[in-house]
C-alpha positions in Angstrom: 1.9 18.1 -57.7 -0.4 15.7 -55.6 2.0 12.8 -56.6 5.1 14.5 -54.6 2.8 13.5 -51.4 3.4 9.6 -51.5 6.9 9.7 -51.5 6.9 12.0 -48.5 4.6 9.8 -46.1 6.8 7.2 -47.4 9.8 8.4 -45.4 7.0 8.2 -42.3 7.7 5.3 -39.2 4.3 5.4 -38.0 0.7 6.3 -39.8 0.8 9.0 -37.2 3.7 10.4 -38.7 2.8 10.2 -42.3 -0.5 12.2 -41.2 1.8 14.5 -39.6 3.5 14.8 -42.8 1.1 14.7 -45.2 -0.4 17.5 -43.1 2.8 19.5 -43.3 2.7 19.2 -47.1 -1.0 20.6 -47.4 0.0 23.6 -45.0 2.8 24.3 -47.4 0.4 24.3 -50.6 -2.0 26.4 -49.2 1.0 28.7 -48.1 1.4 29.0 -52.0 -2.1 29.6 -52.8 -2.2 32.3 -50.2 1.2 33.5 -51.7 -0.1 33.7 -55.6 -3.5 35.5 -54.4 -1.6 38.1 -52.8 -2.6 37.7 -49.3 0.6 38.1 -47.8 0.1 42.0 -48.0 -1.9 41.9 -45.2 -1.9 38.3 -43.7 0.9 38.0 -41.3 2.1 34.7 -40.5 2.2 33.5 -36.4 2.0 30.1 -34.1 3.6 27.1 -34.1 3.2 26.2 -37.4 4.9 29.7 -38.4 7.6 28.4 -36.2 8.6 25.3 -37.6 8.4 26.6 -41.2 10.5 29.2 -40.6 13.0 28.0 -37.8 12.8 24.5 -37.9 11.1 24.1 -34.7 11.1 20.1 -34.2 7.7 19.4 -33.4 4.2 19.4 -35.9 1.8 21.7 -36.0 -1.8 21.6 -36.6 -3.1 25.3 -37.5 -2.0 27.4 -39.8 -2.3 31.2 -37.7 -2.3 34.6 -39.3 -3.3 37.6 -38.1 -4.2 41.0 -40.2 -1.5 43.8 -40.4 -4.9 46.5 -39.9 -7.4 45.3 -37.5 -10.9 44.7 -39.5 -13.5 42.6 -37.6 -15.9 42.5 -40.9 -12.9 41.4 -42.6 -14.5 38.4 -45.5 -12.4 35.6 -45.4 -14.3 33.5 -47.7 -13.7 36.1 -50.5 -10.0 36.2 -49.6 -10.0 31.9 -49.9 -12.5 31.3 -51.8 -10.9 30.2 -54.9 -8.5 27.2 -52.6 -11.0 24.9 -54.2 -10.7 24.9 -57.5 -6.8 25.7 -56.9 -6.6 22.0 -55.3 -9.1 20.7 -57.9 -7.3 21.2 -60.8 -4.4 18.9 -59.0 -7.1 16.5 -58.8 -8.1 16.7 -55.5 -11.5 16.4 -54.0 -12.1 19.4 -51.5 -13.9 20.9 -49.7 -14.4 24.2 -47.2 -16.3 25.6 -44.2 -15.6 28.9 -43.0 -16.7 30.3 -39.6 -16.4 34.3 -39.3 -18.5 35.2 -36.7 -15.5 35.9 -34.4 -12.8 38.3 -34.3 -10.6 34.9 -34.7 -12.0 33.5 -37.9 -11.6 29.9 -38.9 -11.7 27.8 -41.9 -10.9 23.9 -42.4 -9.9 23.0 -45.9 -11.2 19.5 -46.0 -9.8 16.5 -48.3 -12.2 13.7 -48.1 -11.1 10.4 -49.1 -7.4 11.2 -49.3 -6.3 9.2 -46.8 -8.2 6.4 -48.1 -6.2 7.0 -51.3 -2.8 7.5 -49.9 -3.5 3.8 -47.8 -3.7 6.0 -44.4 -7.1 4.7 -43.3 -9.2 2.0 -44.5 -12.5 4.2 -44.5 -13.4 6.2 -48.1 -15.6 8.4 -46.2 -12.8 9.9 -43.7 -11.9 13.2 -43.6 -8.7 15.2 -43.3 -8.0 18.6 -42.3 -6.2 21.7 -42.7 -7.3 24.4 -40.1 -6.4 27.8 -41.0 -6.9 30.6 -38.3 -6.9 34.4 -38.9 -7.3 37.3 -36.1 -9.2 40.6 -37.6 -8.7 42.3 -34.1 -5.1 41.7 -33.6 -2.9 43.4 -30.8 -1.2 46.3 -31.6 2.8 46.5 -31.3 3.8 43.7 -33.5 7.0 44.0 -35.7 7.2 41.8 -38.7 9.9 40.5 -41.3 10.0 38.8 -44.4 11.4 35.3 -45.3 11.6 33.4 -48.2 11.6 29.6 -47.7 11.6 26.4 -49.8 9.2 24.0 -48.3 8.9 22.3 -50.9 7.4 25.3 -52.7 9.5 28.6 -52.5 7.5 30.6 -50.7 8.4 34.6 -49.1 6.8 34.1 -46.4 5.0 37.9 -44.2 5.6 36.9 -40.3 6.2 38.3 -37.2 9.3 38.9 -36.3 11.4 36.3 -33.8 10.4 38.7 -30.4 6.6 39.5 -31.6 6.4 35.3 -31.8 8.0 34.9 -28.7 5.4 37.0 -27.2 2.8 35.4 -28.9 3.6 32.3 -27.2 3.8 34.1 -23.8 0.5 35.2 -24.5 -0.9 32.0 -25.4 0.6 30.1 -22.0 -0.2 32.9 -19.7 -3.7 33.2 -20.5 -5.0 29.7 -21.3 -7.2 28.4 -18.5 -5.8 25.0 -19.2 -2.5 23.1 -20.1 -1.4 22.9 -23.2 2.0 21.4 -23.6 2.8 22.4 -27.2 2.8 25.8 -25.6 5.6 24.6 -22.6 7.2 22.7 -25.6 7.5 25.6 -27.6 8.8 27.7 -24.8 11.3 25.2 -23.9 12.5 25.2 -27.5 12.9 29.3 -27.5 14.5 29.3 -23.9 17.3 26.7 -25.1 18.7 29.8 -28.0 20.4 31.7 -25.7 20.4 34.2 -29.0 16.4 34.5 -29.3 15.8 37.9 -28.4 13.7 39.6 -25.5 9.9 39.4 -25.8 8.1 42.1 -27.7 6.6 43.9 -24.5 4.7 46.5 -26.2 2.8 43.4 -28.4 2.4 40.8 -24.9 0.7 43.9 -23.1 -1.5 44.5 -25.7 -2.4 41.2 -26.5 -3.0 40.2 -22.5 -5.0 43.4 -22.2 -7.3 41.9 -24.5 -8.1 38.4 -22.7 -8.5 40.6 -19.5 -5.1 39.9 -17.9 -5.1 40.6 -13.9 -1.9 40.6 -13.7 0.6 43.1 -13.7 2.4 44.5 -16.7 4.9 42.4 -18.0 8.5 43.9 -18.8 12.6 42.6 -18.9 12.3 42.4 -15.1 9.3 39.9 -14.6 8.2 38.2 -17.5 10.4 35.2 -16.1 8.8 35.1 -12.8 5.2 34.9 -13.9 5.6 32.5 -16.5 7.6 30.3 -13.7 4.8 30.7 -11.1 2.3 29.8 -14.0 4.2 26.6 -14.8 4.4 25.6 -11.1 0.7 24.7 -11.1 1.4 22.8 -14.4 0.4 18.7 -13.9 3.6 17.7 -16.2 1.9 14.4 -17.1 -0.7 16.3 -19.1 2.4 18.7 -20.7 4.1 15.7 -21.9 0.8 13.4 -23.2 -0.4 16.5 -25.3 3.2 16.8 -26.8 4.1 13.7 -27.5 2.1 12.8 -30.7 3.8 16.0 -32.6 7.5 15.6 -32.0 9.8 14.8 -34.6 12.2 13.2 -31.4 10.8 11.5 -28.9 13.6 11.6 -27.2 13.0 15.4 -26.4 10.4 14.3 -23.9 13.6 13.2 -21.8 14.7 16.7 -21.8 11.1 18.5 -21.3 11.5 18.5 -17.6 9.4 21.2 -15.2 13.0 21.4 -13.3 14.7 22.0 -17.1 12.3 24.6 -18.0 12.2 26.3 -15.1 16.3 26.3 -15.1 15.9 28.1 -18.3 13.7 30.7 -17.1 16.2 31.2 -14.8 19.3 31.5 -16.5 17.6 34.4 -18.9 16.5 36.6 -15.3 20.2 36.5 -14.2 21.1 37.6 -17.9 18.6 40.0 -18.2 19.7 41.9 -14.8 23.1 41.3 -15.8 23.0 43.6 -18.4 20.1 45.9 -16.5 
């Protein structure tokens, strides 16, 4: 299947879009790997990347996030994706892996060196390109999950949290990130604009803020609004929109991504919260 990637990057403006692509397509494949070994009985699929797959979220992602269905901190996830090499290899690919596990968030990049040397994506045989995979062993407790099946390209039936356990995921992320990171405020603007998303998944944004030693007070219907408003005051929107801007599919969203848009958002969902309170 590694010939289906050319005409893909082909459809690509920019070089920094057919990396985004070609990206995209890798993420899907090792999807499929982790969907033939069985994983997905107790991976669970999360993030941004989770997002787009699965709701056609208009903006790339980098990281492919799962997190356990049991907590297990000596869980061994280069015994779960070991075999991704030799998977790729017999497609012809040259790959390679490195797997860091000494945190409850382990990490693994599944490297392709010299594909984008091949594909004509950088003049340099020697350059590397990666696919980050992320999986949390000690995951908050109170998360819901669903099941999905997707074609993209591969069929896949896709283990994820459900749409108000990934809203609170993001939550979690903007809320308790010492710095900005405007693929978080993008993503949030993109959930605020469906009126029809649902509520955050209280129980799960407690638990998870509890864990990064959250200050704050708990977050329910009544306040989650306010907080994430006074969090984005402080926001320098020039840094929101320059982090952003390499991974959107429009760039003409970044007309709409306004602090005043966001924030009018945020708004509209406290009067409709105690409208129905």
């Amino acid at each position: 299947m590694k010939e289906q990637i050319k005409p893909i990057i082909q459809k690509a403006a920019t070089p920094l879009q057919a990396k985004n692509l070609l990206r995209e397509y890798l993420q899907a494949r090792i999807l499929e790997f982790i969907q033939e070994r069985g994983l997905f009985h107790t991976w669970i699929f999360q993030g941004g990347t989770a997002l787009r797959f699965l709701y056609g979220l208009p903006r790339y992602s980098q990281v492919l996030d799962f997190s356990l269905v049991r907590p297990d901190a000596s869980y061994n996830l280069n015994q779960a994706i070991a075999r991704i090499r030799p998977w790729f290899e017999a497609e012809a690919y040259e790959v390679d892996l490195i797997i860091k596990s000494e945190k409850n968030v382990k990490s693994a990049f599944v490297r392709f060196p010299s594909l984008l040397f091949e594909l004509g994506l950088s003049p340099h045989q020697s350059q590397v390109f990666s696919v980050k995979i992320e999986l949390d062993s000690q995951p908050p407790a109170g998360g819901k999950t669903d099941t999905t099946l997707i074609r993209r390209p591969v069929l896949l039936n896709i283990h994820h949290y459900d749409q108000a356990t990934l809203l609170s995921g993001k939550l979690h992320a903007l809320l308790a990130r010492n710095y900005t990171k405007g693929r978080d405020i993008y993503d949030l603007f993109w959930y605020l604009s469906d009126q029809s998303w649902p509520e955050p998944n209280f129980d799960y944004l407690n638990e998870a803020l509890k864990q990064t030693g959250w200050s704050g007070p708990q977050l329910d219907q009544n306040n989650w609004t306010d907080l994430v408003a006074e969090k984005l005051q402080a926001v320098e929107w020039r840094q929101v929109i320059e982090d952003v801007r390499p991974f959107l599919e429009r760039a003409s969203d970044l007309n709409l991504l306004t602090k005043d848009n966001v924030l009018k958002l945020l708004a509209a969902r406290t009067r409709a919260a105690r409208q129905s309170g």
